[in-house]
C-alpha positions in Angstrom: 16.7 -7.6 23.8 17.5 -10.9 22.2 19.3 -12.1 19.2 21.3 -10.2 16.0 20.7 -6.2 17.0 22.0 -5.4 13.7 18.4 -6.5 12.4 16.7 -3.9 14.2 19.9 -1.1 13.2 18.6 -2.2 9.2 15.1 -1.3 10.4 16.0 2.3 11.8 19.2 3.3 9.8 16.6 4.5 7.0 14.6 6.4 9.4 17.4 8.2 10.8 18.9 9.0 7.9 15.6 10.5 7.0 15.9 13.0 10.2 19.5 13.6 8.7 18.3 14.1 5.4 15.8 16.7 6.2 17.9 18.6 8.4 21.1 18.4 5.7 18.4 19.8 3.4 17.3 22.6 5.3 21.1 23.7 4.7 22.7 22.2 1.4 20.3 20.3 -1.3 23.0 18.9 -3.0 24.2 17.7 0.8 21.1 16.1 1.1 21.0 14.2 -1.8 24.4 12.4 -1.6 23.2 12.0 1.8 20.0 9.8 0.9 22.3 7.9 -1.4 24.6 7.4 1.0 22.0 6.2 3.6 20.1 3.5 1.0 23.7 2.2 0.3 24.4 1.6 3.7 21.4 0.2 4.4 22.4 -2.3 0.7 25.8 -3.2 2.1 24.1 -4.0 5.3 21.7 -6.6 3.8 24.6 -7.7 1.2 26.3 -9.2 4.9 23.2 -10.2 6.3 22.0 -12.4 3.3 25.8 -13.8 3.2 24.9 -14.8 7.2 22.0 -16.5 6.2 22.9 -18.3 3.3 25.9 -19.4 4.7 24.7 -20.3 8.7 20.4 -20.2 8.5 17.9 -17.8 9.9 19.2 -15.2 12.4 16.0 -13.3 14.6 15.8 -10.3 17.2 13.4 -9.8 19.9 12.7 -6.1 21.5 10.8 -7.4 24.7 8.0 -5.3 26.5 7.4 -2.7 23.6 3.8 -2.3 24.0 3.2 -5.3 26.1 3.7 -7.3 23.1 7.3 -6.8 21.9 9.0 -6.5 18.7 10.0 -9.8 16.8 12.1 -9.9 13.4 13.8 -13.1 12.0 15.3 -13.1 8.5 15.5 -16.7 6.5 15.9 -17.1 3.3 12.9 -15.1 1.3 12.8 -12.2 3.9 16.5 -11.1 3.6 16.0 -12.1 0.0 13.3 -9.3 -0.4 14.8 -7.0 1.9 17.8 -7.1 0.1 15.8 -6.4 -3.3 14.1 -3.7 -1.6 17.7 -1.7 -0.1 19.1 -2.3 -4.0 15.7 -0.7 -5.2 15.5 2.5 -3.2 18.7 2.7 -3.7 18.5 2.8 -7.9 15.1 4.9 -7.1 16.9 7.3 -5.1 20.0 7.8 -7.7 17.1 8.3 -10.1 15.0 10.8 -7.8 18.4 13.4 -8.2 18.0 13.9 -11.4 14.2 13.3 -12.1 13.0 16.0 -8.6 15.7 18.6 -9.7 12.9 21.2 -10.6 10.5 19.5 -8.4 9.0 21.8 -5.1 9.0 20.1 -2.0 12.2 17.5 -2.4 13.0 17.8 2.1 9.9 16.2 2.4 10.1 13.8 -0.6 13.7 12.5 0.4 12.3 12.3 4.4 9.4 10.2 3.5 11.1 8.2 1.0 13.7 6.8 3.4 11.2 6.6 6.3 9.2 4.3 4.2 12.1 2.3 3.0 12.8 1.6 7.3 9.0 0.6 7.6 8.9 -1.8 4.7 12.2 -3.5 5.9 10.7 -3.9 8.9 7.4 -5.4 7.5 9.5 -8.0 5.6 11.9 -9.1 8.5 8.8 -9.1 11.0 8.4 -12.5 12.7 4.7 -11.9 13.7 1.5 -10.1 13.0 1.6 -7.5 15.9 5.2 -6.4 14.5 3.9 -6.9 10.8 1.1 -4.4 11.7 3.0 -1.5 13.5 5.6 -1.6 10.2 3.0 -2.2 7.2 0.9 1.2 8.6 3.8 3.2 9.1 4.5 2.5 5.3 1.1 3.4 4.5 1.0 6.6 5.9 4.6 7.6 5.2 3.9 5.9 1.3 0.8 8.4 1.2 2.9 11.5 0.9 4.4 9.8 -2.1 1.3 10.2 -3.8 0.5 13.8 -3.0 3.6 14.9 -3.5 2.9 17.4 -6.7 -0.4 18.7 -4.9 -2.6 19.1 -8.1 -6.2 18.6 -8.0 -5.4 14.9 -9.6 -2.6 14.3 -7.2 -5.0 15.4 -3.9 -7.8 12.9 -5.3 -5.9 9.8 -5.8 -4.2 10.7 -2.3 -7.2 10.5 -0.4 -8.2 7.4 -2.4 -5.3 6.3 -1.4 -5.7 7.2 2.5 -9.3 6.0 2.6 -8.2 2.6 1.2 -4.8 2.5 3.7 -7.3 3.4 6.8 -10.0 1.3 6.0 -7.5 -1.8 5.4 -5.4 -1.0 8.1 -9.1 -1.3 10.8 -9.6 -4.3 9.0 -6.7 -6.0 9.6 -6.5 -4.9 13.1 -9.5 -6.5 13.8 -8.8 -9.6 12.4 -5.7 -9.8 14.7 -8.3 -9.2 17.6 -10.3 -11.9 16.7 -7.1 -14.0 15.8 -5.4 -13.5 18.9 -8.6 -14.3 20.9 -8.5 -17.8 19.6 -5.0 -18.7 19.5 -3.1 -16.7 22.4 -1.0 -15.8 19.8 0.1 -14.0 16.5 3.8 -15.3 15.8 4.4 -16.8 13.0 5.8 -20.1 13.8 3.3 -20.5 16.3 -0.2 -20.3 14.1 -0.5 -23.3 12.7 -0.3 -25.3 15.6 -2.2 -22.9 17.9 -5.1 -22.8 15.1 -5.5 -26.4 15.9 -6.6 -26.3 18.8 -8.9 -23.6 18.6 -12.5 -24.1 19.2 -14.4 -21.8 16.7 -13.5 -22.4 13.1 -16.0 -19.7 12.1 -14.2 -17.1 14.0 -10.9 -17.9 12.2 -12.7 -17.8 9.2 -14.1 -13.8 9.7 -10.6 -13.2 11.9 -8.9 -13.9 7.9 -11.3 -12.3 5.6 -10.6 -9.1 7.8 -6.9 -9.4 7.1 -7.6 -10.1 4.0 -8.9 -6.4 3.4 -6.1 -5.3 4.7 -3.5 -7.1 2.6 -5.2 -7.1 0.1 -5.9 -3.4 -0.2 -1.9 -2.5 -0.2 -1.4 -5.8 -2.7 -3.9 -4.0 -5.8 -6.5 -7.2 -5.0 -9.6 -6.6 -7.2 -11.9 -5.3 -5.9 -9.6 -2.9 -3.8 -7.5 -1.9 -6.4 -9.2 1.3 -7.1 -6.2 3.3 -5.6 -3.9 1.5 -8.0 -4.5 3.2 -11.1 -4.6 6.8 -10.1 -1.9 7.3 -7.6 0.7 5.6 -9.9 0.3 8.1 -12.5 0.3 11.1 -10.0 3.0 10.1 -7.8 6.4 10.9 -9.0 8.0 8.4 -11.3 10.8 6.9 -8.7 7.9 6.7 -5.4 5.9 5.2 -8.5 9.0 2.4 -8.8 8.9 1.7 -5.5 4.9 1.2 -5.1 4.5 -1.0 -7.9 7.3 -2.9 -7.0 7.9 -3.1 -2.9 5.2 -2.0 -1.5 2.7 -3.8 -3.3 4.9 -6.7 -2.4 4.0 -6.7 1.4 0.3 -6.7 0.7 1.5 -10.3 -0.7 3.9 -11.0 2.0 0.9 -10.4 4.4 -1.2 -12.8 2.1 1.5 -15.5 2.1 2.0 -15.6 5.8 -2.0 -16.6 6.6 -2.0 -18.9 4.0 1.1 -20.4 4.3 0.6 -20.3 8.3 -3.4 -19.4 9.4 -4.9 -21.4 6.0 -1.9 -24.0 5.5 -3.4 -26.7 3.1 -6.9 -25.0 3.6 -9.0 -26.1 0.3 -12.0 -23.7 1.2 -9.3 -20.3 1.6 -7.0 -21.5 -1.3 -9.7 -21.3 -3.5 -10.9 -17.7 -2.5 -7.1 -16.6 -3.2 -7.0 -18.1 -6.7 -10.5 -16.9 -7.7 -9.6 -13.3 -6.2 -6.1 -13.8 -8.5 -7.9 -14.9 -11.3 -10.0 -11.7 -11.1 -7.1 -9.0 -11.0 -5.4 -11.0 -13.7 -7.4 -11.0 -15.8 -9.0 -7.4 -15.0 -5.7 -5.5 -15.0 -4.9 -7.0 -18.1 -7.7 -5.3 -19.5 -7.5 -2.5 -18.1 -4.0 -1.5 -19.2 -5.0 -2.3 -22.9 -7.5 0.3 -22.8 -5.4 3.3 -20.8 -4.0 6.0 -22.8 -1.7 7.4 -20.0 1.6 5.8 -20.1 2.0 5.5 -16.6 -1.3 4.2 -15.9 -0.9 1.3 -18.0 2.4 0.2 -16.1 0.0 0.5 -13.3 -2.8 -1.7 -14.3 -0.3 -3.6 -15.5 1.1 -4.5 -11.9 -2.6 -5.0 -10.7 -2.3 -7.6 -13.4 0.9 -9.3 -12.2 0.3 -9.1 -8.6 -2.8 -11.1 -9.9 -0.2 -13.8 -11.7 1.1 -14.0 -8.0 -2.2 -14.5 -6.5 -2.7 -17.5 -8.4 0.4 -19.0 -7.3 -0.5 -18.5 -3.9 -4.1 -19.9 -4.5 -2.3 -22.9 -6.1 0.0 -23.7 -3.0 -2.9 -24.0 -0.4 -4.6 -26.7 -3.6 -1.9 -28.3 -4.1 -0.7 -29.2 -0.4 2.2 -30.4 0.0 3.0 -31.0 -3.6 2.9 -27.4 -4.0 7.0 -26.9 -5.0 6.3 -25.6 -8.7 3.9 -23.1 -7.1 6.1 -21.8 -4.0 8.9 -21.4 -6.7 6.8 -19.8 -9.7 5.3 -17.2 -6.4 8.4 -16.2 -5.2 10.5 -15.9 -8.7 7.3 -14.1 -10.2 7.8 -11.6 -7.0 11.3 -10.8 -8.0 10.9 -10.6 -11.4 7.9 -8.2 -11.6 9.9 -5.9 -8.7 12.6 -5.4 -11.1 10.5 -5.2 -14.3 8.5 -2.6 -12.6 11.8 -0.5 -11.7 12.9 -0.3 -15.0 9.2 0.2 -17.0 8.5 2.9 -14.2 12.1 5.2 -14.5 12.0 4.8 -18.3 8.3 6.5 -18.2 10.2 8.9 -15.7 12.8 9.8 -18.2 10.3 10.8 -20.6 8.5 12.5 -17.7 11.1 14.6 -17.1 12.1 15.7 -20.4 8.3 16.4 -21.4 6.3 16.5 -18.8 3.8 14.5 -20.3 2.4 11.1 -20.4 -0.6 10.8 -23.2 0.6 8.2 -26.0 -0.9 10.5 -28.4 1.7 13.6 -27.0 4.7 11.4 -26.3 5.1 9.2 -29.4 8.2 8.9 -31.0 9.8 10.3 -27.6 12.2 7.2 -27.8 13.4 6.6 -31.6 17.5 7.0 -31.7 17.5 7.1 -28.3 19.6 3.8 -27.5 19.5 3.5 -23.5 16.0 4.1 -23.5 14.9 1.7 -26.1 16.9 -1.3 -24.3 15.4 -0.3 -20.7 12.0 -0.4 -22.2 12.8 -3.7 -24.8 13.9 -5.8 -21.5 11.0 -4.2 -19.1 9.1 -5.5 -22.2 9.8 -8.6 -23.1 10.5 -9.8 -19.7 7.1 -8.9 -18.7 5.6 -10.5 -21.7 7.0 -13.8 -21.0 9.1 -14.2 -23.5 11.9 -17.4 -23.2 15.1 -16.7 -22.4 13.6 -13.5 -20.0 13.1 -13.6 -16.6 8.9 -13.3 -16.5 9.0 -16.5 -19.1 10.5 -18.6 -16.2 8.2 -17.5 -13.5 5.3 -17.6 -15.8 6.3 -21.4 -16.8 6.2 -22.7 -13.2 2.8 -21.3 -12.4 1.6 -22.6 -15.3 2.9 -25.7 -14.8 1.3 -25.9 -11.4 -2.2 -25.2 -12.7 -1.8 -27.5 -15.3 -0.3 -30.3 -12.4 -3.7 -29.4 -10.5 -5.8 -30.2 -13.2 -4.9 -34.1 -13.1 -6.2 -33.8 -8.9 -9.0 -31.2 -10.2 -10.6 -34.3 -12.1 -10.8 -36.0 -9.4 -13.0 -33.6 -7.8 -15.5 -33.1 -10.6 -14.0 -29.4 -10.6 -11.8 -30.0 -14.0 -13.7 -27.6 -16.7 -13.4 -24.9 -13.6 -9.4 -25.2 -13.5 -8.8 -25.5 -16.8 -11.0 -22.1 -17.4 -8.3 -20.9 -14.5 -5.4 -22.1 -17.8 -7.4 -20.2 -19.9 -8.0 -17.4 -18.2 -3.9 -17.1 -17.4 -2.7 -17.6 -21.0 -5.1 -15.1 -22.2 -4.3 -12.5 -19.7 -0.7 -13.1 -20.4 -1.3 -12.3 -24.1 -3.4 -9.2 -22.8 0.4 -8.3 -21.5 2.2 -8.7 -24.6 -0.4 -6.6 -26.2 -0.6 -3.4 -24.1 3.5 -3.8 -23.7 3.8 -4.2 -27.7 1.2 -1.2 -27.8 3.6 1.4 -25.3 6.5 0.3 -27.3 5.8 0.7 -31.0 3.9 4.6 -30.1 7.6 5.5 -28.3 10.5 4.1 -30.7 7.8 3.1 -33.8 5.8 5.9 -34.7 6.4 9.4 -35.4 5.6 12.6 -33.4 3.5 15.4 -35.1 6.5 17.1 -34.5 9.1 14.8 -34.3 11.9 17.1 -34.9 11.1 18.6 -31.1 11.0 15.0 -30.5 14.7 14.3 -31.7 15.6 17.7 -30.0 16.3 15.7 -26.5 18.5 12.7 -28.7 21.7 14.1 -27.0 21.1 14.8 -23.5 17.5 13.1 -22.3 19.4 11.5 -19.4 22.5 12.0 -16.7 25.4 9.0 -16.0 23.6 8.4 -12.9 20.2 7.8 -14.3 21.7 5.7 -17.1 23.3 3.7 -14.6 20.5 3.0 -12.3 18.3 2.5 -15.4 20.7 0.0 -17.4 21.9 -1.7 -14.4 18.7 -3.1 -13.3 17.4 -3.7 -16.8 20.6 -5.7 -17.5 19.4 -8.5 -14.7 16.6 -9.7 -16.8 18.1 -11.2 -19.5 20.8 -12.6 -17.4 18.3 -14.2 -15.1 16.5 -15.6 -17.6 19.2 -17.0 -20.1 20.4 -18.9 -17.4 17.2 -20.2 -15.1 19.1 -23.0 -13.6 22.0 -21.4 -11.9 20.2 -17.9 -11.1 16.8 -18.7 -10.4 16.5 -22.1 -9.4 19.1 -21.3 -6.7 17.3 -18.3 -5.9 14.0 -20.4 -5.0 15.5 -22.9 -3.6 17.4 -20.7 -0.9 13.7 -18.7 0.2 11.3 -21.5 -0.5 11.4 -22.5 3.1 9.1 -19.6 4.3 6.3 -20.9 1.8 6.6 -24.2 3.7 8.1 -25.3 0.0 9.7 -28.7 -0.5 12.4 -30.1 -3.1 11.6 -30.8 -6.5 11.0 -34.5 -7.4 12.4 -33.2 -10.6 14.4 -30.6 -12.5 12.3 -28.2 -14.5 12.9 -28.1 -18.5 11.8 -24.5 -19.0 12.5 -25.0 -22.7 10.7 -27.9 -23.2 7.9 -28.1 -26.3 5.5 -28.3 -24.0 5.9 -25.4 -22.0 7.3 -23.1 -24.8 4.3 -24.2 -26.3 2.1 -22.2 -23.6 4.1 -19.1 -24.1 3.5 -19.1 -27.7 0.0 -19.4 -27.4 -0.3 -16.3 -24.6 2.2 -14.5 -27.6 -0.6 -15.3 -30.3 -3.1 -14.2 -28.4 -1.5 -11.0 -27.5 -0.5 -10.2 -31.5 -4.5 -10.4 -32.2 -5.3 -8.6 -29.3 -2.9 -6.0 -30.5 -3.7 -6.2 -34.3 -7.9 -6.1 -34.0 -8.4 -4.8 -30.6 -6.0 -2.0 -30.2 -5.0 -0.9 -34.0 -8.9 -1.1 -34.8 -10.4 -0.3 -32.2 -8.6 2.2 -29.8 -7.5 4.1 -32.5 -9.3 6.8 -34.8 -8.1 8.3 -37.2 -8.2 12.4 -37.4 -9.1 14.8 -40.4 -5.6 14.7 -41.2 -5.8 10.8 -41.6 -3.4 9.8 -39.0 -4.3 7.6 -36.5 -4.2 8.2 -32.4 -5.1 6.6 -29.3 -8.7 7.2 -28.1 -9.4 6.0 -24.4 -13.0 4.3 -24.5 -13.4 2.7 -21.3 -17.3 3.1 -20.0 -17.2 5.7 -17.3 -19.7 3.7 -15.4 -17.6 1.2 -14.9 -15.2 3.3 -12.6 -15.9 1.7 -9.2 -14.0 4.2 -7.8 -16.7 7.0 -8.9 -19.6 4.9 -9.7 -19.3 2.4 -6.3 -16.9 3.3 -3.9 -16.9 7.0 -2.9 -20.9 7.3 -3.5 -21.4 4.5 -0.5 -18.3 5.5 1.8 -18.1 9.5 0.9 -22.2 10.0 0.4 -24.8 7.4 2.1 -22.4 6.2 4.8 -21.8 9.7 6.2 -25.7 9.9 5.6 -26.5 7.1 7.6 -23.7 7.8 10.0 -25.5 11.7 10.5 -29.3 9.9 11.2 -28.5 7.0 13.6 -26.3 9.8 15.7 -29.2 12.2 15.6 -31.8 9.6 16.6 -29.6 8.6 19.0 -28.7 12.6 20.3 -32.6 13.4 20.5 -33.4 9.7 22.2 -30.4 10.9 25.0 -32.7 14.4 25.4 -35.9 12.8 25.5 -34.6 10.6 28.1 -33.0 13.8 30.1 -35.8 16.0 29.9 -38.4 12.7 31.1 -35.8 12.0 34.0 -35.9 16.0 34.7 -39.7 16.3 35.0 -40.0 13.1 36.8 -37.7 11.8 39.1 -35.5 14.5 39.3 -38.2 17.4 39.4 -37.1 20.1 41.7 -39.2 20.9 44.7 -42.3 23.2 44.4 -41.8 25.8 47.3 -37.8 27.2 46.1 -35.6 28.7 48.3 -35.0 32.3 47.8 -31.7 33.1 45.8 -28.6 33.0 48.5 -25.5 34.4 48.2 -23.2 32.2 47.3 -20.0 33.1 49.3 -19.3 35.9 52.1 -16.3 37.5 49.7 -18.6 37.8 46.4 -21.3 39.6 49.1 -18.9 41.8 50.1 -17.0 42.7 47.0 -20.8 42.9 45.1 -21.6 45.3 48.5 -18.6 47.5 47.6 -19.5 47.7 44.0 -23.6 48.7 44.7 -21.9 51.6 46.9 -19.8 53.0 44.2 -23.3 52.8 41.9 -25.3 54.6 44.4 -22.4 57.5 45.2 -22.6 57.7 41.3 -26.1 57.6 40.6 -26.7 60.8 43.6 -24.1 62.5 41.7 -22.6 62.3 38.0 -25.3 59.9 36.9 -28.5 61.7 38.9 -30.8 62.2 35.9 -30.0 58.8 34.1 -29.3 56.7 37.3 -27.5 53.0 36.5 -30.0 51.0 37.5 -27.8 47.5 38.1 -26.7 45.6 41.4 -23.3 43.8 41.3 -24.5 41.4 44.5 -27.6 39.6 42.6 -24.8 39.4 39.3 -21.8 37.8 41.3 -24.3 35.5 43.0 -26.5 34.3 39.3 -23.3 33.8 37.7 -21.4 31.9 40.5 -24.3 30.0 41.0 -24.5 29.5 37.2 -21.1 28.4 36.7 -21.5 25.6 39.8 -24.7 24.2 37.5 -22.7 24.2 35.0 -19.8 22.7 36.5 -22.5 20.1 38.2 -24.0 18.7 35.1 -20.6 18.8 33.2 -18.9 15.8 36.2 -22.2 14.2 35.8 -22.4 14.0 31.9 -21.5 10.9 30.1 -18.8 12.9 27.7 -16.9 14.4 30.5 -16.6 10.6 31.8 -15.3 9.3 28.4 -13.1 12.8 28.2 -11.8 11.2 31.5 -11.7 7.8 30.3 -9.5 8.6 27.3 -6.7 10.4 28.8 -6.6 7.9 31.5 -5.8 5.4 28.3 -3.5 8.3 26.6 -1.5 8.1 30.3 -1.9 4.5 30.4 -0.2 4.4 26.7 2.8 6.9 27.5 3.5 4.8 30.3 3.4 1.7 28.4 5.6 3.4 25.9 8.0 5.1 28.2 8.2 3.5 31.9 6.9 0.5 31.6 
């Protein structure tokens, strides 16, 4: 061991506390939950004094040597303790929340044990220092993260789940490959150590395949298009706290994973920046439209991440582009991060207050849920607004800087005879951002606008719809986004400017003027756009109106276009299985061909056999004994039906049966990979244990 231990306690408090919390559970629930507070604000505090380290002396690291060979390396600078800190404040909001929102809920030992193992996994796939470490962590989360999602066990809930664990496995091969092919060419997969190591190495190609593989993987847990097909039907299944914490952590370490190879593997890398920013450009834009069309509450939030986390992509596309002029992009990245973690937190426990109280999430069922309902209405107005853009709101400043960088590329972009395609890129953003105002103006006016068909149960929950504690964790959070925004130049320009390092960011030339005309002029246009989209596309379109004249939300999004249903689980659930079942039964009746050849060939027994002989003295003698006791029996109880059966020529066919048998087992190719694989299960445990 080397360096501050106290990183490695912040990874396994939560995990231990999830032991605790189970076992507390078992005894006392109401135990148990204070206890899984109690653990997430330890694990707060503890990353309150750890960010107070770093900003005040730089980056503190710890090394576990020799844990599988390869060891365990953690280093926290300024945007990893900065994100692990967001992510201890909120599971710690998400768990106050969860005591209130699982109180009627089945299955809450496991829910509070897998929601504090995950929050120890995704700490430790922020503070990792290299890609073995960042591996381990980020499929620990997956797997602990899919119980999340099947936590109500409906038919719905088991669906998405195993979308969701086909997607985790697949990515997770992926990305262990690439580390294979990475660590073949460089000798290493530290952080610090990539860029350099990646010069020397002989085989661009390699590098090339080693990073499209991680890619998959990163992707996958980030809501990339086109592996985002997992994103819009857990969110909605999953309860409305785990929900919190998927749209806003955990799809945060698919990007952290993103940002390392291409702030690190791709540094600078023209041909790899532009796959990220046309792969951004693509969730964008398609989770923007996406969420316009749901009807589900819940699973417009969620397309509405795959949306953001799209807003981030381009940022990330835009710092490899822009080389090392890339400030405006680093900044707008990382701010966009933070904001769209705590947007998501707030949208994601308001749609679990309503939850909770009605158990339902169609627009058409919950409308008017939210009139005189003041704590609500200001959770969901900031969530809102902030998300929209809006100035003087926390999304409007991220927003501004990525903009800003685009538009900063565009001057180089002419340059390379690639103008009309970046300024299609501007477009393409503004538009999507008006997409966002529109679906966000759209969840708004049906919950504190319109009226319920029966309203009065509506106003029926006015009094008591929520606890202290929720209110608190609700208002809290929804409280920073104003005050982030109002203020960008002591909040968040301090806030990029201490984690911009990790990006490989540099210092402004010059301040930003967020309010300038010409950059509130893109957010009014993105606003304008979103008020049509609202007005022709939604009111006119996805609405109809009923017998009864009053109009409701219709969901008319083409079935077909489901690649979940229409693409995904018909190749990996259908034709490869199919494909899978012929080449191993080709291959099983090749394997007899080839034994029964070799068996009347070369291995053809002699012609002139040996007569049967008895395979050992004792089964002779005990089969003797036995043919004895059948004669005395047959010349007296069993004289007229005599047994007609000798125990000498049995004892002798089936011992020499069970030595064939035992013979062409040792000699088979599966008993030798049955061998083979608990030779590397022993090699493991020691690895693990002595070693």
């Amino acid at each position: 061991m080397e360096g501050n231990i106290s990183i490695l306690f912040a990874v396994l408090w939560p995990m231990i506390g999830a032991l605790a919390c189970f076992i507390a559970g078992r005894m006392d629930k109401k135990l148990r939950d204070y206890l899984a507070v109690f653990v997430t604000g330890i694990e707060l505090v503890l990353f309150i004094i750890l960010f107070t380290k770093v900003w005040n002396g730089g980056e503190l690291y710890f090394v576990l040597h020799d844990f599988c060979a390869r060891g365990l390396w953690f280093r926290l600078d300024g945007f990893r303790v900065s994100y692990a800190l967001i992510t201890a404040l909120m599971w710690m909001m998400a768990t106050i929340f969860s005591k209130e929102y699982l109180k009627k809920e089945r299955n809450r030992n496991r829910f509070y044990f897998f929601l504090l193992l995950t929050l120890g996994a995704t700490i430790g796939v922020f503070a990792s220092d290299d890609l073995f470490t960042t591996f381990i962590f980020f499929e620990i989360m997956s797997l602990s993260s899919f119980v999340w999602v099947i936590q109500e066990e409906k038919k719905e809930a088991i669906k998405a789940a195993e979308t969701y664990l086909a997607i985790a496995i697949i990515g997770g091969l992926a990305m262990l490959m690439g580390l294979f092919l990475l660590y073949s060419q460089t000798g290493t997969l530290a952080f610090g150590e990539l860029y350099h190591a990646l010069q020397m190495a002989e085989n661009k190609a390699v590098i090339y395949i080693a990073g499209a593989c991680m890619l998959v993987g990163f992707g996958a847990k980030a809501g990339m298009f086109p592996l985002h097909v997992w994103l819009p039907k857990s969110h909605p299944v999953a309860p409305a706290p785990a929900s919190a914490l998927l749209s806003g952590i955990l799809l945060k370490t698919g990007v952290f994973g993103i940002l390392v190879m291409t702030c690190n593997i791709f540094a600078y890398d023209y041909n790899w920046a532009m796959v990220i920013l046309i792969c951004g450009t693509l969730t964008m834009a398609i989770g923007a439209i996406l969420a316009v069309f749901q009807v589900n509450l819940k699973s417009i939030i969620a397309c509405s991440s795959m949306s953001q986390i799209g807003f981030i992509l381009v940022g990330v596309g835009m710092q490899g582009l822009l080389g090392e002029h890339n400030q405006l992009a680093v900044r707008g990245t990382y701010l966009h991060m933070v904001n769209h973690s705590v947007i998501k937190l707030v949208l994601f426990m308001g749609a679990g207050v309503i939850v909770m109280n009605l158990h339902k999430l169609d627009l058409n069922k919950i409308r008017g849920f939210g009139r005189k309902k003041p704590a609500l209405l200001f959770a969901f107005l900031m969530g809102a607004i902030g998300i929209s853009g809006i100035p003087l709101f926390n999304g409007y400043v991220s927003k501004t800087l990525l903009h800003e960088s685009i538009v900063e590329y565009g001057e180089v972009a002419s340059e390379l005879g690639i103008s009309s395609f970046i300024t299609g890129i501007e477009w393409i953003f503004l538009i999507s951002g008006g997409f966002t105002f529109a679906y966000m103006l759209k969840i708004f006016i049906a919950l504190f606008i319109e009226k319920n068909d029966d309203q009065a149960a509506m106003d029926a929950y006015n009094k008591k719809y929520m606890n202290k504690q929720s209110t608190f964790a609700l208002i809290s959070i929804a409280v920073c986004i104003p005050v982030m925004g109002m203020a960008p130049g002591i909040v968040m320009d301090k806030m990029a400017d201490f984690a911009q390092g990790f990006m490989h960011g540099h210092e402004l030339h010059h301040a930003v003027h967020y309010f300038s005309l010409e950059n509130l002029k893109g957010a009014a246009i993105s606003l304008s756009i979103g008020a049509i989209v609202y007005v022709v596309l939604v009111r006119m379109v996805l609405m109809k109106k009923r017998a009864d004249g009053v109009k409701e939300y219709v969901y008319v999004w083409p079935t077909w276009m489901d690649l979940e249903n229409s693409s995904y689980r018909p190749v990996i659930g259908v034709a490869l299985p199919f494909v899978g079942a012929v080449v191993c039964r080709i291959a099983d009746k090749t394997a007899d061909g080839c034994a029964a050849l070799l068996a009347n060939t070369v291995l053809r027994p002699a012609r002139n056999r040996r007569p049967l002989q008895y395979c050992s003295r004792f089964t002779y003698i005990v089969g003797d004994m036995l043919d004895g006791i059948v004669a005395f029996l047959n010349r007296t109880v069993c004289k007229k039906k005599p047994l007609k059966f000798s125990f000498v020529n049995f004892f002798t066919v089936s011992t020499t049966e069970v030595r064939r048998t035992s013979t062409l087992i040792t000699r088979s190719v599966s008993f030798g990979l049955l061998l083979f694989c608990i030779g590397l299960l022993m090699t493991l445990v020691y690895l693990l244990i002595v070693a």
